[in-house]
MIDOKE-814233 format. One record per residue (C-alpha): residue number from 1; residue in one letter; chain; x, y, z. Coordinates in steps of 0.05 Angstrom, whole numbers. Example, Ala and Ser with C-alpha at 12.3 -4.5 7.8 and 13.67 -1.06 7.14 Angstrom:
(1,A,A,(246,-90,156))
(2,S,A,(273,-21,143))
***
This chain:
(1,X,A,(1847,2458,5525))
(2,X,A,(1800,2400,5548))
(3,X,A,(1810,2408,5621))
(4,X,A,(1805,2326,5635))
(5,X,A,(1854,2315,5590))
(6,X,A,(1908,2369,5599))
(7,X,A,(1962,2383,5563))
(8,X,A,(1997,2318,5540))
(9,X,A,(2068,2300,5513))
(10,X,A,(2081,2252,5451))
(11,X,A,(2015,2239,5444))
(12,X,A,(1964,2223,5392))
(13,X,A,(1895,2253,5361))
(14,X,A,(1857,2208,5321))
(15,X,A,(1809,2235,5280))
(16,X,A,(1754,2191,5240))
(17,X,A,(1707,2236,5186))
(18,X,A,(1693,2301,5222))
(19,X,A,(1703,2285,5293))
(20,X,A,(1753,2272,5343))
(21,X,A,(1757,2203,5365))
(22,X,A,(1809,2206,5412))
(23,X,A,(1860,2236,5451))
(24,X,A,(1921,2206,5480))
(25,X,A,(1990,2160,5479))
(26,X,A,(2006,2103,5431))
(27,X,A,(1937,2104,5407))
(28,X,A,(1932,2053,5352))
(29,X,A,(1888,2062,5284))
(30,X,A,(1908,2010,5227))
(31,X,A,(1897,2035,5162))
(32,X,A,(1894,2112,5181))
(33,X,A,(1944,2155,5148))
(34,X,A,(1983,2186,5190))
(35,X,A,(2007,2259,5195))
(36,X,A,(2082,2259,5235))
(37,X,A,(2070,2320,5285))
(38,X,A,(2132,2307,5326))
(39,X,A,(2168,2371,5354))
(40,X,A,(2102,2404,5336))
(41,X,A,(2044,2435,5383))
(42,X,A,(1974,2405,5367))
(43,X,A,(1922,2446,5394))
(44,X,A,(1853,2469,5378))
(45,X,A,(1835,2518,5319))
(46,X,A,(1832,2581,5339))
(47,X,A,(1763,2624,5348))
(48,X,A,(1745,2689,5325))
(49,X,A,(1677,2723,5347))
(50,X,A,(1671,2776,5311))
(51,X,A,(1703,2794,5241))
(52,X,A,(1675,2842,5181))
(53,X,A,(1707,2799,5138))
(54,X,A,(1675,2842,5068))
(55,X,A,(1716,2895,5081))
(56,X,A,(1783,2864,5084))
(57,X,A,(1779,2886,5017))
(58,X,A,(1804,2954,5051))
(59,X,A,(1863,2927,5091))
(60,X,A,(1905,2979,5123))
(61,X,A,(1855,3051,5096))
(62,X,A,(1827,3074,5153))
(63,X,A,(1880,3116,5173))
(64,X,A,(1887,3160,5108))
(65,X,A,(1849,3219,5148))
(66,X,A,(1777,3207,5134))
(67,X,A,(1780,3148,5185))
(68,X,A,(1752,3073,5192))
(69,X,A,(1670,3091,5196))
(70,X,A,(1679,3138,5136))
(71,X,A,(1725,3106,5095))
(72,X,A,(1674,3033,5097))
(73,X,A,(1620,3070,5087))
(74,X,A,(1633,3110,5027))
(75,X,A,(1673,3048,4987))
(76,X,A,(1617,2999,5020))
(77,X,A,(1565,3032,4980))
(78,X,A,(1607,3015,4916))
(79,X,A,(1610,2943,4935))
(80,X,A,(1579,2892,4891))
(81,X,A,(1562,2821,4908))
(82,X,A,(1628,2800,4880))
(83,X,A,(1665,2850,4922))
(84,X,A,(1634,2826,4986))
(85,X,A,(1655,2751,4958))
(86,X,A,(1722,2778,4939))
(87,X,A,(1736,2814,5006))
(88,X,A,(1707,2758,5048))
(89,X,A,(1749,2710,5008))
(90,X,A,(1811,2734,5025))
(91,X,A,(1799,2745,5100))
(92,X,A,(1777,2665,5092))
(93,X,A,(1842,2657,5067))
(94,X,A,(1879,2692,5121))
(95,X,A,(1841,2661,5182))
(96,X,A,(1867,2588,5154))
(97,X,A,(1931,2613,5148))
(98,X,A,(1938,2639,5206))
(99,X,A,(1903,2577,5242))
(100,X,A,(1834,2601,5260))
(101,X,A,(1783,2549,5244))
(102,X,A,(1718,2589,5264))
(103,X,A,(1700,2654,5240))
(104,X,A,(1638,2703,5257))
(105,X,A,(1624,2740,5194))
(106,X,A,(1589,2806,5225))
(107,X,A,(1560,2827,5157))
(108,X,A,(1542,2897,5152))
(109,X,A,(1542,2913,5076))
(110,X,A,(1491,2860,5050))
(111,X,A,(1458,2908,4991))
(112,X,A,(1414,2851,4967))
(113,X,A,(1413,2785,4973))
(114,X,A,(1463,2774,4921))
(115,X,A,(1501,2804,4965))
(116,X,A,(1489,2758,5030))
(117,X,A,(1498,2694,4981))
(118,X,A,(1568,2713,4956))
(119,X,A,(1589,2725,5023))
(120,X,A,(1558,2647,5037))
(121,X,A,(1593,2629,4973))
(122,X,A,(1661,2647,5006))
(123,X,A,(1649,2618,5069))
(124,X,A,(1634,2562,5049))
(125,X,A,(1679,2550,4990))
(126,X,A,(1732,2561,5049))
(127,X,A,(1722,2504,5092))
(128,X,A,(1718,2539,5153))
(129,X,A,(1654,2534,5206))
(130,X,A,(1632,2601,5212))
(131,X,A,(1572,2643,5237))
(132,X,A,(1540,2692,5188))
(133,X,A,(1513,2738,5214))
(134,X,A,(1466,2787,5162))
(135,X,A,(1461,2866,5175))
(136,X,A,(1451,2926,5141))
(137,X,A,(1477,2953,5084))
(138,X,A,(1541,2997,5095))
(139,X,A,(1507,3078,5109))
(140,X,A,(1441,3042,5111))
(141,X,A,(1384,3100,5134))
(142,X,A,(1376,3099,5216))
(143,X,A,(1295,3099,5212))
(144,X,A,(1294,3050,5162))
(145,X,A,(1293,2972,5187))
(146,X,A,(1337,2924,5148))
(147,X,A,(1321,2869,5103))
(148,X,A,(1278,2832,5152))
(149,X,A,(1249,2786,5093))
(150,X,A,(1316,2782,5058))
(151,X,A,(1339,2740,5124))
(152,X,A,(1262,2709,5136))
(153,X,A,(1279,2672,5073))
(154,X,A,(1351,2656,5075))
(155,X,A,(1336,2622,5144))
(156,X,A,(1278,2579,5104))
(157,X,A,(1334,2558,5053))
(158,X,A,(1382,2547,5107))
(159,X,A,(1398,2479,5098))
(160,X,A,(1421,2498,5018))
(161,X,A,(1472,2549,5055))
(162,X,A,(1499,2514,5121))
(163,X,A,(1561,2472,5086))
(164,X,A,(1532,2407,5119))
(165,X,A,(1524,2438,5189))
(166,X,A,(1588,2478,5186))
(167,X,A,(1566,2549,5180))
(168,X,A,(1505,2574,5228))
(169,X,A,(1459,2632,5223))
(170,X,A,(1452,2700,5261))
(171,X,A,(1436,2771,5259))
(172,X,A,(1485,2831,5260))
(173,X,A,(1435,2884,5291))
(174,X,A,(1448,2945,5307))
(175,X,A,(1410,2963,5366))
(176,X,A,(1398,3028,5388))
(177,X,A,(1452,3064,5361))
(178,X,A,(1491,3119,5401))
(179,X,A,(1476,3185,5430))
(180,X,A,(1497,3223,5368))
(181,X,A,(1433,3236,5322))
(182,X,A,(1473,3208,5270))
(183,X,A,(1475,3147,5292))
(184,X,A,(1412,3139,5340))
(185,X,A,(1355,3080,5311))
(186,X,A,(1282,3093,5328))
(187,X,A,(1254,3042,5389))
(188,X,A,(1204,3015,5340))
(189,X,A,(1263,3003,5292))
(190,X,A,(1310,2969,5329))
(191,X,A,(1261,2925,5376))
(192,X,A,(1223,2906,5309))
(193,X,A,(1297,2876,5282))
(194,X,A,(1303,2839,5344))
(195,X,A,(1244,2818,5348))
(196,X,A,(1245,2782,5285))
(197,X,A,(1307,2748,5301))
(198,X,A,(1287,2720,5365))
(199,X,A,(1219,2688,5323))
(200,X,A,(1261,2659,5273))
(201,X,A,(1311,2637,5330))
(202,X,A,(1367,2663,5305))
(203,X,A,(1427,2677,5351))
(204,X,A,(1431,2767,5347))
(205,X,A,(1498,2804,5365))
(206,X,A,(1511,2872,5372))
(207,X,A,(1555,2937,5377))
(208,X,A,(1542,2960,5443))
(209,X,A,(1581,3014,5496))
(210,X,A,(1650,3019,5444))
(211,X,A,(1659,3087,5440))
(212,X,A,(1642,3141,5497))
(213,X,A,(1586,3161,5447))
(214,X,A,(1544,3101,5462))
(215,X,A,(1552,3104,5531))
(216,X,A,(1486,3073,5559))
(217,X,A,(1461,3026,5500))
(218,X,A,(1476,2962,5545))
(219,X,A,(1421,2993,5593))
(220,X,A,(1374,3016,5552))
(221,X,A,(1378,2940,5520))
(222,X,A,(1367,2919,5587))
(223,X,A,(1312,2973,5602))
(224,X,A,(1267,2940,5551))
(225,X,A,(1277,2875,5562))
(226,X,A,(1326,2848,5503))
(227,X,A,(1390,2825,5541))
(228,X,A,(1393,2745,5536))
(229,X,A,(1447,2693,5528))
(230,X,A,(1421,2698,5446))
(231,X,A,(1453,2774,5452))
(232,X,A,(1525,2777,5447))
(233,X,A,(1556,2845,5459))
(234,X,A,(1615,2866,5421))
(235,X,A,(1654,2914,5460))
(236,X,A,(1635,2941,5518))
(237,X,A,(1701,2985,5528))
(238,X,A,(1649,3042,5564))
(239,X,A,(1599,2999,5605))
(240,X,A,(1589,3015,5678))
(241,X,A,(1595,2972,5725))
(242,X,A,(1519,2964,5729))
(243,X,A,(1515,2949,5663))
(244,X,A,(1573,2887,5666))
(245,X,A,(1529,2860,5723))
(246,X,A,(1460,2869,5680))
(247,X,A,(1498,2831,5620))
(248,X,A,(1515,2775,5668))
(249,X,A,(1450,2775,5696))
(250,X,A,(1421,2755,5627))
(251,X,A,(1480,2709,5612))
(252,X,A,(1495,2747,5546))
(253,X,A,(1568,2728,5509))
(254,X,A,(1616,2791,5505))
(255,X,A,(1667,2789,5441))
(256,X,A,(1731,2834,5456))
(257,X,A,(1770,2856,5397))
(258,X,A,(1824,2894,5437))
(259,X,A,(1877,2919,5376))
(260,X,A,(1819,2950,5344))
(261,X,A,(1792,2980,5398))
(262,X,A,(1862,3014,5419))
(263,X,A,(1870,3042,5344))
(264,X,A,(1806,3074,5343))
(265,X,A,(1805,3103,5413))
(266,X,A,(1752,3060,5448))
(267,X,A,(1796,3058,5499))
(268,X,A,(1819,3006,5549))
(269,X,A,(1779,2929,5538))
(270,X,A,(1739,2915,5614))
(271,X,A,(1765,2843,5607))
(272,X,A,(1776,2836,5680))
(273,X,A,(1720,2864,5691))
(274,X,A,(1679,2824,5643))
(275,X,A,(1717,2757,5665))
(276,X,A,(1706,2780,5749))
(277,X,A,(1632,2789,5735))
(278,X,A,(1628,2699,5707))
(279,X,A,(1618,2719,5629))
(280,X,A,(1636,2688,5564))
(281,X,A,(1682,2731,5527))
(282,X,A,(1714,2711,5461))
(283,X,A,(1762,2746,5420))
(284,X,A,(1759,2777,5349))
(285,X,A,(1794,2812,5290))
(286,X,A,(1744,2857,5280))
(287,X,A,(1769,2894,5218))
(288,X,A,(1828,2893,5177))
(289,X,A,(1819,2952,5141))
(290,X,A,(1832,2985,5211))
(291,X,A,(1878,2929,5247))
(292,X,A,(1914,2903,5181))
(293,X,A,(1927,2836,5203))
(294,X,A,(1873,2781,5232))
(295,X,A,(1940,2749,5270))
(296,X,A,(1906,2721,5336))
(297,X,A,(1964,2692,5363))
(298,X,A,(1980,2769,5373))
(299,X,A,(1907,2787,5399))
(300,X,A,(1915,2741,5453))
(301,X,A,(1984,2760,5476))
(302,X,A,(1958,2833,5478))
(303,X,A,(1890,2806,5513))
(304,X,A,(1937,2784,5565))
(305,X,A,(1981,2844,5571))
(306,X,A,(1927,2890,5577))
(307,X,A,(1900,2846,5633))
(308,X,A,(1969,2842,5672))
(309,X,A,(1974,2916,5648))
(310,X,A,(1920,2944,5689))
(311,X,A,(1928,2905,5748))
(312,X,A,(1992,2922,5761))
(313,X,A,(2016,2839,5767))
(314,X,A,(2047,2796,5719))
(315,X,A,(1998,2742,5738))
(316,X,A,(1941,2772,5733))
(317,X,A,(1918,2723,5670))
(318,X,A,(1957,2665,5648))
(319,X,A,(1986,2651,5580))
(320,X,A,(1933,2587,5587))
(321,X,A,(1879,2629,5601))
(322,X,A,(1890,2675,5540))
(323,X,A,(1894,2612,5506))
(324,X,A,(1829,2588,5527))
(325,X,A,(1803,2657,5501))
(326,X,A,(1828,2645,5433))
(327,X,A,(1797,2576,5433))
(328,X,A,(1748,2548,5491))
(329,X,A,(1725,2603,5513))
(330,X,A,(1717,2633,5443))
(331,X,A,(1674,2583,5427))
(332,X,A,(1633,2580,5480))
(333,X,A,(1612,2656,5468))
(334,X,A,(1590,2647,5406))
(335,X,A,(1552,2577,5439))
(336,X,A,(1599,2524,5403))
(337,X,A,(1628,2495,5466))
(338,X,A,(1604,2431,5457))
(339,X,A,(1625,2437,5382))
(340,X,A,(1699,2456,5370))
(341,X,A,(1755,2497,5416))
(342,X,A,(1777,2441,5453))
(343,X,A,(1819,2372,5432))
(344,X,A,(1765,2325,5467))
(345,X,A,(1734,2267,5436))
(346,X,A,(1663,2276,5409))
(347,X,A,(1677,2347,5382))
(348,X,A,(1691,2372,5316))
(349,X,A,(1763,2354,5290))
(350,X,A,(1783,2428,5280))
(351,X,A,(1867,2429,5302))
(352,X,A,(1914,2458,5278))
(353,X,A,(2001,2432,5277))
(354,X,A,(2044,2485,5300))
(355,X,A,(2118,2479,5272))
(356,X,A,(2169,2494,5327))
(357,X,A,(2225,2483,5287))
(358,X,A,(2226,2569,5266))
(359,X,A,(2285,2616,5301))
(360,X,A,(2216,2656,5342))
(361,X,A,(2202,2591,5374))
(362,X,A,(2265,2536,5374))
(363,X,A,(2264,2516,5440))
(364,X,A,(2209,2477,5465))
(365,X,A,(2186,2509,5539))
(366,X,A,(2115,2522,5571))
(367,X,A,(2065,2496,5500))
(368,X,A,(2019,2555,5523))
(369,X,A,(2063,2607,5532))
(370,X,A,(2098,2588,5467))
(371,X,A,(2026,2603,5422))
(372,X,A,(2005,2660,5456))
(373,X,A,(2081,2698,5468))
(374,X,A,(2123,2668,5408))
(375,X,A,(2077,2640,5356))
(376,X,A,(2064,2677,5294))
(377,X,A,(2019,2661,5235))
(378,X,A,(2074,2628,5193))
(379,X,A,(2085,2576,5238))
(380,X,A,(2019,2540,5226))
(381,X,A,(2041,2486,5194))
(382,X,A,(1978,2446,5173))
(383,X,A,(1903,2470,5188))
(384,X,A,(1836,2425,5200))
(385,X,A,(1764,2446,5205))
(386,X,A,(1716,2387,5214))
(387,X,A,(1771,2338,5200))
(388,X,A,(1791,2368,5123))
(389,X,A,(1859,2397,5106))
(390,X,A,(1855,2473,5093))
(391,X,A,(1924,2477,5099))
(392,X,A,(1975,2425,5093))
(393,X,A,(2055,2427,5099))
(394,X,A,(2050,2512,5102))
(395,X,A,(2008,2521,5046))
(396,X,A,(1933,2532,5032))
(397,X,A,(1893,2469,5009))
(398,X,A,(1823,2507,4989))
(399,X,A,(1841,2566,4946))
(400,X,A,(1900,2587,4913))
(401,X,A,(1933,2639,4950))
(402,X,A,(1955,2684,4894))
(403,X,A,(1891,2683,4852))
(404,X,A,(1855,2703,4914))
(405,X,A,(1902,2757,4930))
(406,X,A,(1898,2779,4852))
(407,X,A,(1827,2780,4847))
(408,X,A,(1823,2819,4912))
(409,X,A,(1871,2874,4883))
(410,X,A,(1818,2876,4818))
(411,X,A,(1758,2881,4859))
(412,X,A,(1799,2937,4895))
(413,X,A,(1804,2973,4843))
(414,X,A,(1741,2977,4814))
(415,X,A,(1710,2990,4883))
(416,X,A,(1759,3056,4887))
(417,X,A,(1737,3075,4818))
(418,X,A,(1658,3074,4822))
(419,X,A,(1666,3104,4889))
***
């Protein structure tokens, strides 16, 4: 995905500590060890920009009738710390297995602190670079601010928190809500949140113009002032075109999270749009209690087919350019470019071996095509993130994949019962 490189054949990737050193043929490294990735794809871990990874504690129960908002909100407020480190855990778990290297952990149930430090726990027990980002609690009051100290101080004790550089802070804010009372946040709330981001210099994102409920927000954000390329917009499924030009204005990230928005009837993603108007737009999970899986192998084929999809042309976007969303471009919207997404000397050594050897793949044709058309989750072979295994020969290196998927079931279960 490093565009002066291109892709190359029987070629090497040396990697020395936590970088990259480089990229090319017969490259020679006495002493290294070597890992044999012939017949394999190397290529960058993927990105996701956007992932409440707490509630993947609630895979696959938002469509039991009472829906995705009510269903996290009424077993969020059961959550204790160790259910937030138990649910955000296993979504760890399931982004190295399924080859993404960098997660955005959009927080919205941090009760207490003990709450934001067991989702830090997890993260960075993991091994994978990720962006917390700390919001309100799940069914927090609308005219009452968050826990503006509660992140004032974790952003003093950053450096006891950031893995050695690996995970980076933000805020998940929730701007100015929708146009359903339920939902709407005060002015004076939602600029003071802001607000104390920006003086603590912390990157903010937000939900903005999803549903056809919150039609608007992305211009009142830009009526007052608070669009910026420290603003990234998740969403955007119902933003005029007025709006996608005020976004690109201020240079503000987008993060798309297309299955999710399908299932819960955002409607269509403006990627086209977003992508015709020069903006950075990553990709994301979103939520597994509503998509099920965090597969992005499958979010970029269906980022792609949405694209082709609406235009009416099979060329519309490129395998390689859904690729680059997944990766490069995914990185650059959450403003890691010069960090990881790309195999390029200098960055982080964050890869990942694809085994081609499985009946879905088998013959070898276009690389690109291949991960974004064919490639599932269970051919990741073997997983980096700043030049560590996390997963070697098809099976976790960090945690143990059955404890974590049996202490998830307990937390479960006592989540259901004192809710």
């Amino acid at each position: 995905m490093d565009p002066a490189l291109g892709d190359l054949a029987d070629a090497d990737v040396l990697v020395q500590g936590s970088q990259i050193a480089a990229v090319g043929p017969g490259l020679a490294a006495p002493g290294a060890a070597e890992i044999d990735a012939r017949g394999m794809i190397v290529a960058p871990g993927l990105v996701d920009t956007h992932w409440h990874l707490w509630n993947t504690l609630l895979r696959s129960m938002s469509d039991g009738g009472s829906g995705y908002f009510r269903v996290t909100i009424a077993l969020g407020r059961a959550f204790g710390p160790d259910d937030v480190y138990q649910g955000t855990r296993l979504g760890c778990a399931e982004a190295i297995n399924s080859g993404i290297t960098t997660v955005h952990d959009w927080c919205h149930n941090l009760r207490s602190p003990a709450h934001a430090e067991a989702a830090l726990h997890a993260l960075a027990g993991s091994g994978l670079r990720a962006r917390f980002s700390y919001g309100c609690p799940a069914g927090h009051a609308n005219d009452e601010p968050m826990d503006l100290a509660g992140l004032a101080a974790l952003h003093r004790d950053w450096a006891a928190w950031s893995a050695g550089g690996r995970l980076s802070l933000g805020m998940a804010w929730r701007g100015p809500g929708g146009s359903n009372p339920a939902v709407r946040v005060p002015p004076a709330i939602y600029q003071r949140e802001i607000a104390a981001a920006r003086e603590l210099g912390l990157p903010v994102t937000v939900h903005a113009c999803g549903p056809r409920t919150a039609c608007g927000q992305i211009d009142t954000l830009a009526g007052a002032g608070l669009l910026g390329p420290d603003l990234q917009v998740v969403h955007a499924n119902c933003a005029s075109g007025a709006e996608i030009a005020a976004l690109a204005g201020a240079g503000c990230p987008v993060s798309l999270s297309p299955f999710s928005e399908l299932l819960i009837g955002y409607g269509l993603p403006r990627t086209a749009d977003l992508l015709a108007a020069g903006l950075p737009v990553g990709l994301s999970v979103d939520s597994t209690a509503l998509t099920g899986n965090a597969d992005m192998f499958a979010i970029m084929k269906l980022a792609q087919g949405l694209v082709n999809a609406g235009a009416a042309d099979e060329f519309a976007m490129t395998a390689g350019q859904a690729l680059a969303f997944g990766t490069m471009m995914g990185a650059r919207s959450l403003g890691l470019g010069a960090v990881t997404g790309s195999l390029t000397p200098g960055k982080q050594a964050d890869l990942i071996l694809v085994d081609t050897d499985a009946p879905n793949l088998a013959v070898f044709t276009d690389p690109a095509q291949m991960l974004v058309a064919a490639a599932q989750p269970a051919n990741v072979r073997t997983v980096l993130c700043a030049g560590r295994f996390l997963k070697r020969d098809g099976a976790l290196v960090t945690m143990d994949a059955a404890e974590v998927g049996a202490a998830a079931r307990a937390a479960l279960a006592g989540v259901r019962a004192r809710a």
